[in-house]
N, C-alpha and C positions, 0 to 999 in steps of 0.2 A: 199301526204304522201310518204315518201321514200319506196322504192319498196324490199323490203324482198331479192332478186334476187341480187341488185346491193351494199350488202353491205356486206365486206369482212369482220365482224366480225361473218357475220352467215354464213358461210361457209361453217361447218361444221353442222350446222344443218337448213339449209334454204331449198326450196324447191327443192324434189326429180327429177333431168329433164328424168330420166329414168322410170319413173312413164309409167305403161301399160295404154294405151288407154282407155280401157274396164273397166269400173268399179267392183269393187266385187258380187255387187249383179246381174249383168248382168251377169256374168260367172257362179255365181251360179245356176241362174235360167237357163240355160242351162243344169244345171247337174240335178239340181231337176225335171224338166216336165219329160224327160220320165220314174224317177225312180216314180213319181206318178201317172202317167198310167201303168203304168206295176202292181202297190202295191193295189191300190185303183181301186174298180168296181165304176162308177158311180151309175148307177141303186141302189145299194145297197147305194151310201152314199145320193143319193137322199133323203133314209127315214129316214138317222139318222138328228140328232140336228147340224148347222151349228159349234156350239162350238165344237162337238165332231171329225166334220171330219177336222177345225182346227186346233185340237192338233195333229192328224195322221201325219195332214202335216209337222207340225212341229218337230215331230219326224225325219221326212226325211230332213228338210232341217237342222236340228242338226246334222244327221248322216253327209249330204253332205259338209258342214262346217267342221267339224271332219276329213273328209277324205280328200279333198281339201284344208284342211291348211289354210280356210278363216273365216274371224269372220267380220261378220255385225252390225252393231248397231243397238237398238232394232226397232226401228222403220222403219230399213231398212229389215230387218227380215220379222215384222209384213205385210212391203209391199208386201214383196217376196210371203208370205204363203196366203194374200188377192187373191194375183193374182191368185196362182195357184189354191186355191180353189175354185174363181168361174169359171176358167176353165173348173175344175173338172166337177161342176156342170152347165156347159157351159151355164151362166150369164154374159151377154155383160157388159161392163163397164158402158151403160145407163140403163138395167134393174133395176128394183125397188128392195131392199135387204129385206130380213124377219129381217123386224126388226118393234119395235115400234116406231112411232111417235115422243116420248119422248126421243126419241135413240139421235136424230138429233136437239130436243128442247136443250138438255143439251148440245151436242157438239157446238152450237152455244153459249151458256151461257156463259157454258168455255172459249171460244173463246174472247168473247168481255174481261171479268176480263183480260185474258191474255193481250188484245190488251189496258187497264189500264193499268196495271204495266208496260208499255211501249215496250210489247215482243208480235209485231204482228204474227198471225200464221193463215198460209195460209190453210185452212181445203179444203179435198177433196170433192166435191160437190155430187162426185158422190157417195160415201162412208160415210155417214154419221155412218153408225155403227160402222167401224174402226176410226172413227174420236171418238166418244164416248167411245170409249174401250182404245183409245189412253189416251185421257186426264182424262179419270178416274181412271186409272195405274198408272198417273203423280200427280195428285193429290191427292190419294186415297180418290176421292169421293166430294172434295170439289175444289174450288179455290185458295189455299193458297201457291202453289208450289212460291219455292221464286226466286226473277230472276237471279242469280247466278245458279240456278240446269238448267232454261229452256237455259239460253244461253248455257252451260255448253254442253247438248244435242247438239244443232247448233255446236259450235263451234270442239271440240273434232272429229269427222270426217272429217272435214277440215284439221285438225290441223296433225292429221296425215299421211294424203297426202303429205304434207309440208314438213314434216321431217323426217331424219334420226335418225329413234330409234338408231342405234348401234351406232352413234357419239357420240348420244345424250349423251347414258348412262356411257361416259366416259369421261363425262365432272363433272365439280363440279358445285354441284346446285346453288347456286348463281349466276355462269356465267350462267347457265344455266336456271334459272331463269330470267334471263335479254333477253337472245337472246327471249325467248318462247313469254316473256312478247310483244315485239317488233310484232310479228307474226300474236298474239292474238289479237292487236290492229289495224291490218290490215284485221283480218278477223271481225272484232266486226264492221269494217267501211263499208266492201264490204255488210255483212249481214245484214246491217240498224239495229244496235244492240245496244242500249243506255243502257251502266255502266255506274258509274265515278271512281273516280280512285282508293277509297279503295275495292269495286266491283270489278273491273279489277283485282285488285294484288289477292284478296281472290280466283279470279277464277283461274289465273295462277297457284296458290298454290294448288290448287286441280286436276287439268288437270297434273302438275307435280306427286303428287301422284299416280294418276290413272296411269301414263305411267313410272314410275320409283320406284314407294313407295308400302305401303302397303295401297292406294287409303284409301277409305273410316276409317281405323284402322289407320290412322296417327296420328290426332286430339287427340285420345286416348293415343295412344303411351307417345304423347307431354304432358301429363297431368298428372301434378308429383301427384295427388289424387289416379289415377287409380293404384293399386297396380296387379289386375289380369284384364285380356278382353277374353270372351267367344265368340265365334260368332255359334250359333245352323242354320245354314241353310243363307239364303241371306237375313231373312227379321227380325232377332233374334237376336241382341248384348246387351248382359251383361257386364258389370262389376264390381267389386269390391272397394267399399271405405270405408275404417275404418273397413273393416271386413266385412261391409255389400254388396248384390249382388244387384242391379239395372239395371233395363230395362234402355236403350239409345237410341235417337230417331236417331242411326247411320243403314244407310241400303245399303247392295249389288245391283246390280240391279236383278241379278241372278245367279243361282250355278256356272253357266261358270265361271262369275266374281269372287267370294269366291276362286275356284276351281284357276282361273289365278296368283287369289293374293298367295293362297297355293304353287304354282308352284314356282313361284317368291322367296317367303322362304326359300325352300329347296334346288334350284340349287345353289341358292348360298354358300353353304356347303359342295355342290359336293354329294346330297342324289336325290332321286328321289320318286314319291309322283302317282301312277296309278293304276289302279285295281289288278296288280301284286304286290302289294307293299302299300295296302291302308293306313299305318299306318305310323310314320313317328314323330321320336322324332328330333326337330331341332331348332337352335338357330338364332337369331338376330346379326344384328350385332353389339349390345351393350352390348349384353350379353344374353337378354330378352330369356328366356326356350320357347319352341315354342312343343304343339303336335298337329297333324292333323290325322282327320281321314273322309276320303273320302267313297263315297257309292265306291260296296252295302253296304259296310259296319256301314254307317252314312245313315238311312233311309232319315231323312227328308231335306237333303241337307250336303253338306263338314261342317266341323266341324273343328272349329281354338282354340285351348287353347295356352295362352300366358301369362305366368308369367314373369311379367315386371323386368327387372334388378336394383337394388336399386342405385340412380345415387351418394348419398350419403353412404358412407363406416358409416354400424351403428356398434358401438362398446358395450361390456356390461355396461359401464358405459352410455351411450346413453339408452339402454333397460331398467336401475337401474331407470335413469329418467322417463323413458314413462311406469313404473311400470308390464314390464313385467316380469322381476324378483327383489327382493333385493337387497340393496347392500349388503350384508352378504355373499346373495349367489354369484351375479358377483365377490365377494372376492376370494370366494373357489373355482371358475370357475376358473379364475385369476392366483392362485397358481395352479391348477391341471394341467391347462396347460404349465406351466411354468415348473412343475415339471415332465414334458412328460410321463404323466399319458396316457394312451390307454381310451381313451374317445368314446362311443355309443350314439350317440344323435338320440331320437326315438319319435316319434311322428305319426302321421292321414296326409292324405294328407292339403296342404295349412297351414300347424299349425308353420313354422316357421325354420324347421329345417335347411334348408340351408343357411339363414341370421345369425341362432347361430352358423353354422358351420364357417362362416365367420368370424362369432366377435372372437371366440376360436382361429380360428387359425393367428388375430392379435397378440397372446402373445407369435409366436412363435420365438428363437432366429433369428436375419435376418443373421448369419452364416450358419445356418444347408441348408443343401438339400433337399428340398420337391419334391414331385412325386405327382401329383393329377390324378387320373383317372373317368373321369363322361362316362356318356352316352353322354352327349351333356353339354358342359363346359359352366358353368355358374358361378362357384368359382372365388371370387375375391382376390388373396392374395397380400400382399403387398409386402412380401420380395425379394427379389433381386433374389435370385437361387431357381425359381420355374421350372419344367418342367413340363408342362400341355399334358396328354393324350386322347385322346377320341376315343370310339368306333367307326367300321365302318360296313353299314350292307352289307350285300352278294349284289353281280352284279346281273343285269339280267339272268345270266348262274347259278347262287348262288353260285359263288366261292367268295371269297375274303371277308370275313364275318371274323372281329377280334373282338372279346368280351371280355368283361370286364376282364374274368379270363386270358385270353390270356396277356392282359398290365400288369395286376396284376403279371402272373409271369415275366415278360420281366422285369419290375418294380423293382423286386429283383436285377436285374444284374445290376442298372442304381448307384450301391452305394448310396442311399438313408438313410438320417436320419431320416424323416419321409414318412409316405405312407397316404395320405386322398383319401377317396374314398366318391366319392357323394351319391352312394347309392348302400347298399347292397341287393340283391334282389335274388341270388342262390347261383348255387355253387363255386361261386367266395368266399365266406362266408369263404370256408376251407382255401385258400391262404390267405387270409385278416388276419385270427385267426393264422397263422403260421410263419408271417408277423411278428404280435406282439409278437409272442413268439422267434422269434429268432433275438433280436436287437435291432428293429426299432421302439424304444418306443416312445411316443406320437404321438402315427398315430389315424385317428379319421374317422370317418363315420359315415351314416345313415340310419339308419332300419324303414320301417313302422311298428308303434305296438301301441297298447291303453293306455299299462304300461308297467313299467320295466321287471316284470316276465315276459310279454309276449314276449319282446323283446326278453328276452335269448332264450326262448321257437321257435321261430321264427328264431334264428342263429341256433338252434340244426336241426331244421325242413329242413334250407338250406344246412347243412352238410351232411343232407342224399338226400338231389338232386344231391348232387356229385356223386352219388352211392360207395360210400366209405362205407366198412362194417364193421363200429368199435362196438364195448358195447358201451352200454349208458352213462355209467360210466366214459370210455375213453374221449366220446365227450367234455360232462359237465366239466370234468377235462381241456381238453383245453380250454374251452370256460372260463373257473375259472379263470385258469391262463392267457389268454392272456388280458382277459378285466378290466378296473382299476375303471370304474367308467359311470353310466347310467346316463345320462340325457332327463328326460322325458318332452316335450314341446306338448301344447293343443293351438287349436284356441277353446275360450269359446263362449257361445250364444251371449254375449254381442258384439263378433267380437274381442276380444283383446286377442292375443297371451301371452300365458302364461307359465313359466316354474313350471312345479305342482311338479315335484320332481327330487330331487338330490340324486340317488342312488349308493353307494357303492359295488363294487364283493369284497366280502373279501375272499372267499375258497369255500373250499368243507367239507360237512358235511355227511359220507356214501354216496348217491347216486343223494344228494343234491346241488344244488349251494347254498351259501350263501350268502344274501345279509345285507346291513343296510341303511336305509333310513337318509339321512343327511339333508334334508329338506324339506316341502311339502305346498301344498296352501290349504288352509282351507277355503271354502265358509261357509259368516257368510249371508249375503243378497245382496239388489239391491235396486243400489239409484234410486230418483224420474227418471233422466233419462236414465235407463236403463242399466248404470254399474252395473258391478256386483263390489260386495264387500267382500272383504275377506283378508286372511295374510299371509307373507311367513314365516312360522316355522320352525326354526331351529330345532333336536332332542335334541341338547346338548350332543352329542355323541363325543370320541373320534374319530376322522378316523384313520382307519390300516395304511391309505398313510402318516402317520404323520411324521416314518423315513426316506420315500422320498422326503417330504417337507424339514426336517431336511437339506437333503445332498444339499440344494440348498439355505440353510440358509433361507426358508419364515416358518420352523413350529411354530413360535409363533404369526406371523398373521394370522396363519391357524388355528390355537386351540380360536386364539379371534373371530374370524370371525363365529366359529361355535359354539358360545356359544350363550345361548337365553340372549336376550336384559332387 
């Protein structure tokens, strides 16, 4: 077989010859012995349970990892905490372990199925209980572990001896792909390791993940079904299809791991993701919304939310189709945007609101100048003269922290015909309302709220986080004036995104906002397979926007569009 070494195409990621001597787990256990004498009485872990003075140690050897800047593989790990613990309890490597019997029956079991599937494993003789804790982790409990995961172990710390991550990761995955592939099949020959060759490529494709991707989240990524991916801890991935949330049989090996892939996320955005900072809104590089939140704050392990980015641009005649609103109402949509109506699109988290903000702001002219400002950009517009801004959060020191209301006013100066904001959520609220009232018509944003009234009620509520101290009167009055028209969107039980109403601001009435409902969805029942069934209802109303439609020449598909069928 050609030697890894001698071929100038892997050059840049072939083996390291500066490679230390010393292996990682040898240098670690160097640091861990005497931080476990000093921490740990013998006498005392004599009488507790071998499992309990295990996880102590492992404690320490996560702390000495952590500080050392070194990461073991689990089994190199599991080695390291074997040893030092029967040190602890100064048990020769031939002393007999408290274990049962049956410890070493099943680690033997395991062992032959393994040596089936054609993935011999060499078990420690003297260790039968860490041999049995080994494969019953790997298998949870049975046989079935597939040989792509067990080679996948073997190979993967070789693999990285080999190579230069920082070449690596500035290569393109294809090429890169190829070189690894090459590498893989040198270590699959040295480690008596029988794939064939769709096994090989599946494993390169996953060792790729694991050292440059989102490892174990990619599969998902790649799966245009998956519309949301949750991950609750290392051993807990959800996702979302057709609305509905589903267990996936995708798992971490442990928090480090979750924790690495979070890492991995956010530096690429230029954010950072650590106990000072456990919270952390950040995007993909495809667009995909990304939030993380790390212990303490995430008890039962790092915590990944990842709203996937829609690879296809859906428009409302797209939504007219898939019946998540009318065409009556994508009509009136249609013209309000067109007519640079000041649009609030309000909804519950996951209900849709940032794919309708999408589809709206396809009708807008591709002459005007748009201003976008998110938290973390995920807006897809089509036109030519977008300027995209996003927030950034304070440094380590906490200076340099720009919020929303901060772009929002810069945003003014940039001459803008329009201003969309992904999402309103304080007192950025009062810029936004001031926004639309002085010019910048058809600018559009997104409010969390259950219904329309609640929506206004929720802008009034963020205008006083400004600490501005107006009447009540005054607020309502601007919030009258600068907004043109509510659009209220539900995710239903059934899972299917729905627009339930199409609400008019037409004034002020005393100390009132006034509205008028231009159409709403009516549940009538639910068919045999668990759609729900119901209608989009037009009121038959005039809209107040009728002279604005006029000035753009659409008010007479506007008054067709809103009459009932």
């Amino acid at each position: 077989m050609r030697s890894v070494e001698t071929d100038p195409r892997l050059a840049r990621v072939g083996r390291r010859r500066d490679a230390a001597p010393v292996s990682g787990a040898v240098r670690l256990y160097d640091v861990c012995a005497p931080m476990v004498r000093d921490r740990l009485d013998p006498a005392a872990a004599s009488r507790l349970p071998r499992r309990d003075i295990a996880s102590a140690v492992r404690s320490i050897v996560d702390e000495a990892q952590d500080r050392e800047n070194l990461a073991l593989m689990r089994i190199e790990t599991r080695d390291l905490v074997t040893r030092l613990v029967n040190e602890l309890l100064e048990e020769g490597p031939d002393e007999p372990n408290r274990i049962l019997p049956e410890a070493a029956e099943q680690a033997e079991r395991l062992a032959d199925a393994f040596e089936a599937e054609g993935l011999p494993l060499v078990l420690r003789q003297n260790n039968p209980y860490d041999d049995a804790c080994l494969l019953a982790e790997m298998t949870n409990g049975n046989a079935t572990v597939s040989p792509i995961d067990r080679a996948k172990e073997r190979v993967l710390p070789v693999l990285m001896e080999r190579i230069d991550i920082s070449a690596a990761s500035s290569m393109e995955r294809p090429e890169l792909a190829r070189q690894v592939g090459e590498i893989v099949a040198e270590i699959l020959f040295e480690e008596r390791l029988r794939l064939n060759l769709a096994e090989q490529r599946d494993l390169v494709t996953r060792l790729i993940n694991d050292m440059l991707g989102l490892g174990p989240l990619e599969p998902l990524l790649a799966d245009d079904s998956v519309t949301d991916i949750m991950v609750n801890g290392p051993h807990q991935v959800y996702v979302e299809r057709k609305g509905k949330l589903e267990m996936t049989s995708v798992r971490f090996r442990d928090d480090r791991h979750v924790l690495n892939v979070a890492t991995r996320i956010v530096t690429r955005i230029g954010r950072r993701i650590d106990e000072s900072s456990p919270m952390v809104d950040a995007r993909l590089a495809d667009g995909s919304r990304v939030n993380i939140v790390i212990p303490p704050l995430a008890i039962d392990g790092p915590s990944i939310s990842i709203r996937k980015f829609a690879k296809q641009s859906i428009t409302l005649d797209v939504m007219a189709r898939q019946q998540n609103l009318s065409p009556s109402m994508a009509s009136v949509l249609k013209i309000a945007a067109r007519s640079q109506l000041n649009i609030l699109i309000s909804g519950g988290t996951g209900s849709g609101k940032t794919t309708l903000l999408n589809a709206l702001s396809q009708l807008i002219d591709p002459g005007e100048r748009i201003v976008t400002i998110e938290d973390a950009a995920e807006l897809q517009l089509q036109q030519p003269h977008v300027v995209r801004l996003e927030t950034r959060v304070a440094n380590l020191e906490g200076d340099g922290e720009i919020t929303m209301r901060d772009l929002l006013k810069n945003a003014l100066r940039m001459r803008p015909d329009r201003i969309i904001l992904g999402e309103v959520r304080g007192s950025e609220a009062v810029d936004m309302l001031q926004a639309m009232n002085t010019g910048h018509e058809g600018s559009m944003c997104t409010v969390h709220a259950n219904r329309p009234r609640e929506a206004l009620t929720r802008l009034e509520n963020m205008i006083g986080m400004a600490g501005i101290n107006l009447p009540t009167k005054a607020v309502r009055t601007q919030i009258a004036a600068a907004l043109d028209l509510i659009v209220q969107v539900s995710r239903m039980r059934d899972g299917i995104r729905r627009v339930v109403s199409v609400t008019e601001v037409t004034g002020m009435e005393d100390d009132v906002i006034v509205t008028q409902e231009l159409f709403s969805y009516r549940f009538e029942g639910e068919e045999a397979g668990g759609t729900l069934r119901g209608t989009f209802e037009p009121a038959g109303l005039r809209p107040a926007f009728a002279p604005k439609a006029a000035y753009f020449g659409l008010e007479r598909a506007l008054l067709q569009a809103v009459q009932p069928s």
